[in-house]
N, C-alpha and C positions, 0 to 999 in steps of 0.2 A: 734772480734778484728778488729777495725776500717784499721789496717795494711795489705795488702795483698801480700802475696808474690806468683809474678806470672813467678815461674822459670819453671813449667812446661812449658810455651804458650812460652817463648823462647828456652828450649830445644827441644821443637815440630820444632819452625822452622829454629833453624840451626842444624837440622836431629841429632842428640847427644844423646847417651843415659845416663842413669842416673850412670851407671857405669865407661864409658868414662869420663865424666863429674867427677866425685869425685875424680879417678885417676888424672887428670889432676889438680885440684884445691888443691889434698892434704889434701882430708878431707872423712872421712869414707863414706860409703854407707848409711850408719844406718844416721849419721848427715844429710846428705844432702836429705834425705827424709823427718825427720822432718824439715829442713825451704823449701824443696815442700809441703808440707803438711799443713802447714800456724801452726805446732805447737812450731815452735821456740819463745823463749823469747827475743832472743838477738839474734844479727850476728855479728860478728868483719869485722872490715873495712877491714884486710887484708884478708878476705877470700869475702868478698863484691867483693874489688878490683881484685880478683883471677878469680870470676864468672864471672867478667866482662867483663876481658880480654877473659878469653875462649870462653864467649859467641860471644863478640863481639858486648857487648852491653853498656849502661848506666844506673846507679842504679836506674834510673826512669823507668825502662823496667823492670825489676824486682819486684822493691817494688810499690805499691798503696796504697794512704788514700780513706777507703772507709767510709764515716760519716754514723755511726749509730743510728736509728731510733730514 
């Protein structure tokens, strides 16, 4: 999937667990594993905008287009 979602590498560095993190944004544990996991289909912008505020990031710290071969 040429989309990457790289919420692991900013939950690594603002020290956050994946538990913390779901609590906080208001979405299951289960959910928020698969869009770490890069098997989500979709994301809603109000949970986009939720990770973003927590993390303290920008949806470009998050998501990557990676061009496939």
């Amino acid at each position: 999937m040429p989309i990457v979602v790289n919420l692991d590498v900013m939950m690594a560095k603002r020290k956050i667990s994946a538990g913390d993190l779901a609590e906080r944004v208001g979405i299951t544990p289960a959910n928020l594993s698969i869009l770490k996991n890069n098997k989500a289909k979709a994301v809603r912008f109000s949970t986009l905008e939720a990770l973003c505020r927590e993390l303290d990031c920008q949806p470009g710290d998050l998501l990557e287009y990676v061009e496939e071969p």
